[in-house]
C-alpha positions in Angstrom: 4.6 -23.3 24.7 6.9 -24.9 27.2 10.6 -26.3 27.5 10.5 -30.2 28.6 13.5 -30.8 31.0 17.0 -31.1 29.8 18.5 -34.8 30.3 21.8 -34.5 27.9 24.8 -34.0 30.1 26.5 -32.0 26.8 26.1 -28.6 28.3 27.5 -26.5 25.4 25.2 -28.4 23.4 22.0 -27.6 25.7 23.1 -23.8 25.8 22.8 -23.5 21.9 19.5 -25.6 22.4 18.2 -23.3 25.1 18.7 -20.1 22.8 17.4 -21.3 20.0 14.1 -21.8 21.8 13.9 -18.4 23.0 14.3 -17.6 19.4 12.0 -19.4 17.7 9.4 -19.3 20.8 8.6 -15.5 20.1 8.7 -16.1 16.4 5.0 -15.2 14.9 4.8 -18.5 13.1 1.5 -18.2 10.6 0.4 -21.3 10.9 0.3 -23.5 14.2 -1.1 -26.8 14.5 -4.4 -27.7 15.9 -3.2 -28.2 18.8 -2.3 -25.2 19.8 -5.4 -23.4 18.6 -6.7 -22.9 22.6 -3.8 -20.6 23.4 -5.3 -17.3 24.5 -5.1 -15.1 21.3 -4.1 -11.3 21.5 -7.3 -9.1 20.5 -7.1 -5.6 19.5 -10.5 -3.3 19.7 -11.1 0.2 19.2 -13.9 2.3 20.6 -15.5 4.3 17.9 -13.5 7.9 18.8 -9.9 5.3 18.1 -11.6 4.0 15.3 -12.7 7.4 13.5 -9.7 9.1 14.3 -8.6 6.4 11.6 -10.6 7.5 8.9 -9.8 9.7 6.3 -12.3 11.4 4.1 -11.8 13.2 1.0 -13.2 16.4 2.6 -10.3 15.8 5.5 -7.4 15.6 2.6 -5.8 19.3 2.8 -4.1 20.7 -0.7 -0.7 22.1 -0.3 -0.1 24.0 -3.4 4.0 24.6 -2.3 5.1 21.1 -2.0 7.8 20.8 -4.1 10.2 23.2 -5.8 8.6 23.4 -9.6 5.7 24.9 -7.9 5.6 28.4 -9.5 6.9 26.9 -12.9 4.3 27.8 -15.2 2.0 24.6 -15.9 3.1 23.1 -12.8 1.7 25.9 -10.2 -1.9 24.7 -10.1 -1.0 21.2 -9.2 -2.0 19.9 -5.3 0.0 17.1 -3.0 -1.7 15.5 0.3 -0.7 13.6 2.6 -2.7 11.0 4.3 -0.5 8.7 6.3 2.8 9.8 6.6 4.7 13.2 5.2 5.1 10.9 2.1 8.2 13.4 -0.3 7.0 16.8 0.4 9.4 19.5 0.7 6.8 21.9 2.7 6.8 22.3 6.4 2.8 23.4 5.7 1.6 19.8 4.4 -0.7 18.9 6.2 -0.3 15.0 7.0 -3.7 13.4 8.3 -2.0 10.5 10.2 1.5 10.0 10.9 1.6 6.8 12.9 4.3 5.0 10.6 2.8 1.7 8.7 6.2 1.1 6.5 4.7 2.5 3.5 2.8 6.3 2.9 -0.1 7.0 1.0 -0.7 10.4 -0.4 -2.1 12.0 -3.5 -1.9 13.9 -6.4 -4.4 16.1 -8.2 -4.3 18.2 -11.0 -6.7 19.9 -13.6 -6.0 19.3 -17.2 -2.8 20.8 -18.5 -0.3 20.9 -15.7 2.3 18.8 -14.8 4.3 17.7 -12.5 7.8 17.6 -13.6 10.7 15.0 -13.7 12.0 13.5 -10.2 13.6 10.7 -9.2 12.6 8.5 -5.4 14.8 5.9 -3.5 11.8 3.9 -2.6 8.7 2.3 -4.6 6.2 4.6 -6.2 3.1 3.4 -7.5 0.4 5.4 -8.6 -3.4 4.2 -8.2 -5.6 6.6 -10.9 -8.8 7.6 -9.6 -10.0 10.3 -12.0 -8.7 11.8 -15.2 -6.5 10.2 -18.5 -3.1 11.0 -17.6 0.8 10.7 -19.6 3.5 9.2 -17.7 7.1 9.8 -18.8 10.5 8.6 -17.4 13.8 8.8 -18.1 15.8 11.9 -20.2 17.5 11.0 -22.9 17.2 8.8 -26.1 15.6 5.9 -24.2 12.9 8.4 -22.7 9.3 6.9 -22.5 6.1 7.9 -22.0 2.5 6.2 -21.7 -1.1 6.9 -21.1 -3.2 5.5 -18.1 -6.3 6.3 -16.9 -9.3 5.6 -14.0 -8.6 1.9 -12.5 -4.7 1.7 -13.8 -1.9 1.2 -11.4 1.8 1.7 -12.4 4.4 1.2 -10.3 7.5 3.2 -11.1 11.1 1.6 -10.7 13.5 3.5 -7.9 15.9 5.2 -9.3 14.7 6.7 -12.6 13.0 10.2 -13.5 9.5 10.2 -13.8 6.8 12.7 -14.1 3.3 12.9 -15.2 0.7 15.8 -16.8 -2.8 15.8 -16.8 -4.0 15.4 -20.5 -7.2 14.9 -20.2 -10.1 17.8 -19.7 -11.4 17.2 -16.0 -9.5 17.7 -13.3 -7.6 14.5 -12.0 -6.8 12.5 -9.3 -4.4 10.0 -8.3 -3.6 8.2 -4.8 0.2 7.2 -4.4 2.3 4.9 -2.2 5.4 5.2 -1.3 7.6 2.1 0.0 9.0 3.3 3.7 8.0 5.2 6.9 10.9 7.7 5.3 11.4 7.6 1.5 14.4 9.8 2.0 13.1 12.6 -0.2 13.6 12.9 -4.0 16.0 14.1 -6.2 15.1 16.9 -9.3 16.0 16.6 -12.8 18.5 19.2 -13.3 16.4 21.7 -15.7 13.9 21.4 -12.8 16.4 22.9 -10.2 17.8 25.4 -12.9 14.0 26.5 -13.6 13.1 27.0 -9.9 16.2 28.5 -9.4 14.7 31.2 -11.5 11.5 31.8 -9.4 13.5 32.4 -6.5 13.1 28.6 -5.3 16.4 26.3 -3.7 16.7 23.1 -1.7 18.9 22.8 1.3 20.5 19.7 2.1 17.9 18.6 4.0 15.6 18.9 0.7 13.5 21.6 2.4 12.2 24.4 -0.1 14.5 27.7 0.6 13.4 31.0 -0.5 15.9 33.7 -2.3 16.0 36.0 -5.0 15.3 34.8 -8.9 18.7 33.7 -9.9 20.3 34.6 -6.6 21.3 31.3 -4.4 20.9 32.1 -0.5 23.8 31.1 1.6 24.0 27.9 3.6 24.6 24.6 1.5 22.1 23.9 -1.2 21.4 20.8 -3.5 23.2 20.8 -6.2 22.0 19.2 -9.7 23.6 16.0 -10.8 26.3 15.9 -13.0 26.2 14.7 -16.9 28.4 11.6 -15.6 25.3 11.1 -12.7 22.6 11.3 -15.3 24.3 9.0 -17.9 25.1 6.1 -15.2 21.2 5.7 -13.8 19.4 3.1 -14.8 17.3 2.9 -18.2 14.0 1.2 -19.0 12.2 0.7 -22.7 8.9 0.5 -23.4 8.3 -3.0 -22.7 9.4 -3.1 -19.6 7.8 -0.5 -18.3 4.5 -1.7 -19.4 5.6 -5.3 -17.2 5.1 -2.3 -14.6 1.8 -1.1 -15.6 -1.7 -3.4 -14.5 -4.3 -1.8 -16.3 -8.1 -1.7 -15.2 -9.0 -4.1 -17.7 -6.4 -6.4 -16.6 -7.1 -7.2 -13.3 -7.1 -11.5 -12.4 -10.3 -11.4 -10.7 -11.4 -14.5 -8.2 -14.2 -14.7 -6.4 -12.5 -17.9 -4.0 -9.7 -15.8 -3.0 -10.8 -15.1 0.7 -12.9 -18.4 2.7 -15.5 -15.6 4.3 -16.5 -13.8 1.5 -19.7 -13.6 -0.4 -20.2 -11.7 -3.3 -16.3 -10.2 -2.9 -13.5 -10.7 -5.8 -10.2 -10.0 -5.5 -7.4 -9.0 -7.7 -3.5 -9.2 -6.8 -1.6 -6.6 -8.4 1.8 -5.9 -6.1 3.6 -8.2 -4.2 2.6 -11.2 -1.9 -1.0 -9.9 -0.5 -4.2 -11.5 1.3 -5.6 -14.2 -1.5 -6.1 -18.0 -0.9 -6.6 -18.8 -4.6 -3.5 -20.6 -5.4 -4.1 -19.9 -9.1 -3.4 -16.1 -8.5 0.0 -14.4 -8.8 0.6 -10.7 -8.2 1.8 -9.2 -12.1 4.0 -6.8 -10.5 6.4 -9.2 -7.8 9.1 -7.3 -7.1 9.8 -6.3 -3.2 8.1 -2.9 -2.6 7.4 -2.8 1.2 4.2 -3.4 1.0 1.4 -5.7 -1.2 -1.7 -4.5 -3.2 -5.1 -6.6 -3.7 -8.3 -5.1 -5.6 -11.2 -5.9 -3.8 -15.1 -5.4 -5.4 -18.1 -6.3 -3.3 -21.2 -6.7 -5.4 -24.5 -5.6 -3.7 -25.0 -7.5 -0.7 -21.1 -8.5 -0.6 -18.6 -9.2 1.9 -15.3 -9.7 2.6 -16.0 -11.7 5.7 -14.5 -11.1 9.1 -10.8 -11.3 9.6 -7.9 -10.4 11.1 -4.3 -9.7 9.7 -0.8 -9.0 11.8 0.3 -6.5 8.9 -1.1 -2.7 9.0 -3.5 -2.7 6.2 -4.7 0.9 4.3 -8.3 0.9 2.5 -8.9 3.3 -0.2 -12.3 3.3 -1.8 -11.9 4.1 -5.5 -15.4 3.6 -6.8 -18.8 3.1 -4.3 -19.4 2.7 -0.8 -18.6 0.4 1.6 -19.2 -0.1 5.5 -16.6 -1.4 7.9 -17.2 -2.8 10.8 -14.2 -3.5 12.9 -14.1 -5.6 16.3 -15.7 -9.2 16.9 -19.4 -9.9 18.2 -20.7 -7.3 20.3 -18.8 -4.4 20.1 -18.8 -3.9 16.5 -17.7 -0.2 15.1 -19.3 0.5 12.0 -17.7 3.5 9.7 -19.2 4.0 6.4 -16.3 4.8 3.6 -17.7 6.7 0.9 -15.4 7.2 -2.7 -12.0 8.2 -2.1 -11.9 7.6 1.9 -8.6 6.3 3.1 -9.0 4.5 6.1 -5.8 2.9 8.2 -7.3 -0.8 10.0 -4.6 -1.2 12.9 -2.7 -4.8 12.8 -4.7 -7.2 15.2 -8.4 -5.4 14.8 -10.9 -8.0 13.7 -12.6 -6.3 10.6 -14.6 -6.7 8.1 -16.0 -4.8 4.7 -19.4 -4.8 3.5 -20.6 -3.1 -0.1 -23.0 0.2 1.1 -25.1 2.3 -1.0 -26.4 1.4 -4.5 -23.9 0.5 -6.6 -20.8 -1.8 -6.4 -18.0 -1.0 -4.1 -14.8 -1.4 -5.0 -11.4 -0.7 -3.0 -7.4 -1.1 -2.8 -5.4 -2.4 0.0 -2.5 -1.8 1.2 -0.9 -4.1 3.5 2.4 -3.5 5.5 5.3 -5.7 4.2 6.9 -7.9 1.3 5.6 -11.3 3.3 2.4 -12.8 2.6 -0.6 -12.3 4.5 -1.6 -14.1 6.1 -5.8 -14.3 7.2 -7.2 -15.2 10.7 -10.6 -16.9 10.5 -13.1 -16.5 13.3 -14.2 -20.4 13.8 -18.2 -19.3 12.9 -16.3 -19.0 9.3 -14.3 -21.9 9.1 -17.0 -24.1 10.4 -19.9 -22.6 7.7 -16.8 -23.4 4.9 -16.5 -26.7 6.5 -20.3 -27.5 5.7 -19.7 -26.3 2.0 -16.6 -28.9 2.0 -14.2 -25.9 1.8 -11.1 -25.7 4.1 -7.3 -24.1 3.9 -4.7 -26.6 2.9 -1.5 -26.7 5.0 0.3 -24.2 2.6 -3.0 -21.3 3.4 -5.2 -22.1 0.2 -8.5 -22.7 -0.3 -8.8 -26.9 -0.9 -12.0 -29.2 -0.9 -12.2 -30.4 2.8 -12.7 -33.9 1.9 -9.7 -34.5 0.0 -7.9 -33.2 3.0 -6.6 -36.0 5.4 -6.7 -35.5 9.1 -3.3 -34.3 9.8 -3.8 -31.7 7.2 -6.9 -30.4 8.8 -6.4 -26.8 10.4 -2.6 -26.6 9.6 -2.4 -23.8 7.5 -5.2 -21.9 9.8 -3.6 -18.9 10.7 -3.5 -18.1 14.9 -2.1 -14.9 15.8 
């Protein structure tokens, strides 16, 4: 995009003009007109080593069984953190983290068999659980307004900042939940007192840099230490009832399913659950809206189904909950296929053209994750927006899927997004 000359003799004014052109002039507007659609386009493509070093399978998901400071509490010793892109709120220098390359959110895990628990914390940033495996009881808060509530495979709950939560295992398998957190760093957590007054007891501490530190049962070690927060601290956090947590809960059953959220896809519905994500249905609304760093979508591919190939500017995290599915990343040519199988995490780098295709026998289905509180915004390859052109599909100026025909002309490839 170029400047035209400047004819007004108003110099101050021209200055002003001038800057506000650089501005706007690296600004990654979503949706430029059709006439800019031959501007050279910046394509990202990995070679299969960059693309598998993004993959995470479950077997590549190391336990650490000394995460956190309640670990040698009875009923909370046999519980296991991971951490698969970023250190997520560990307090162990041995976690191992798969991928660190920040994405403005962390995924992770917890797993657990029946009968332990992980005790009551607080974070500064969003936490929202994704249940995998297992029937599980959620409780928050500490005193007379205390709640609790069950959730099990295909729930998501996202807990508010702020508040104590924690979480047992009540079912007989042993269970499994992914997590993300809101942030490259969450800024650690903070322990219910009793927590810190148990561990304290098993010889466990946290410095003020919420590292664990070893000492003697009962016998603080010198150098500054965490100390618990003070009856006046507990009483002035927030509180939520019941019914609002359950605003915060989408069960599996729940989910707003659409197959004509996405213009490429065949066979693919998609499900909003957090936050401003990737669908072009303009009849779907996230349940859970409130800014978290980062959006959520369901997606499930039928046999045979597709999600089409695209291309997003945002960091976008896979997780395969149920099935199989293949990705193939790059455009025509030099296509990468990975296959994902159940609870692979995989980490698609903004820019990459991809594309996720249902694999094995039965249906696939998977979260993502996607970088930031904006909406996505999808890039079409033009095979895909001509073939939705001959059904009489097209994106309306605001991004969502409209009949082509009732479209006039200077509507036509407005809200196509060119990045």
């Amino acid at each position: 995009m170029g400047m035209g000359p400047i004819f007004s003799t108003d110099y101050a004014f021209e200055c002003l003009r001038f800057k506000a052109w650089i501005a706007f002039s690296h600004f990654p507007f979503p949706a430029p007109s059709r006439r800019h659609r031959s501007q050279a386009m910046n394509e990202i493509v990995l070679d299969h080593a960059s693309a598998q070093a993004r993959a995470i399978a479950r077997e590549d998901m190391v336990a650490c069984r000394l995460a956190f400071i309640d670990c040698k509490l009875p009923g909370s010793d046999l519980k296991e953190n991971y951490s698969m892109i970023g250190p997520g709120v560990t307090q162990s220098d041995e976690q191992v983290v798969n991928l660190r390359e920040p994405h403005g959110f962390n995924i992770g895990a917890a797993a657990m068999p029946g009968g332990v628990t992980n005790n009551l914390h607080l974070h500064f940033s969003a936490e929202v659980f994704f249940i995998h495996s297992g029937l599980w009881k959620f409780r928050w808060g500490s005193d007379e307004l205390a709640g609790e509530l069950q959730a099990g495979p295909g729930d998501v709950l996202s807990i508010p900042t702020w508040i104590f939560r924690g979480f047992s295992n009540v079912g007989d398998e042993h269970g499994w939940i992914f997590t993300a957190l809101g942030g490259d760093d969450t800024g650690g957590i903070i322990w219910h007192p009793d927590v810190l007054s148990a561990a304290a007891g098993h010889g466990l501490f946290l410095g003020r840099d919420n590292t664990l530190v070893h000492g003697a049962p009962g016998q603080p070690p010198a150098g500054e230490l965490i100390e618990p927060l003070n009856p006046a601290d507990m009483a002035a956090l927030p509180r939520y009832a019941p019914a609002q947590m359950r605003r915060r809960v989408v069960a599996a059953q729940e989910r707003d399913w659409s197959a004509g959220a996405l213009l490429g896809a065949r066979a693919c519905e998609l499900a909003p659950v957090i936050g401003h994500g990737m669908s072009e249905d303009r009849a779907q609304a996230a349940p859970i809206s409130n800014p978290h760093g980062f959006s959520v979508d369901w997606l499930r591919l039928a046999p045979g189904g597709a999600t089409g190939r695209m291309r997003l500017r945002e960091k976008q995290v896979l997780i395969v909950m149920q099935g199989e599915a293949d990705l193939v990343l790059n455009g025509p040519g030099r296509e990468v296929v990975l296959r994902l199988r159940e609870q692979a995490v995989y980490s698609v780098p903004a820019g990459v053209w991809r594309e996720l295709r249902q694999a094995g026998g039965e249906p696939a289905t998977v979260i993502s994750v996607c970088a930031g509180d904006q909406r996505k915004r999808i890039e079409w390859p033009a095979d895909t927006l001509a073939q939705a052109a001959a059904r009489d599909v097209a994106l309306d100026p605001d991004g969502y899927l409209a009949r082509r025909s009732l479209l006039p002309d200077t509507a036509l490839g407005v809200g196509e997004a060119r990045f």
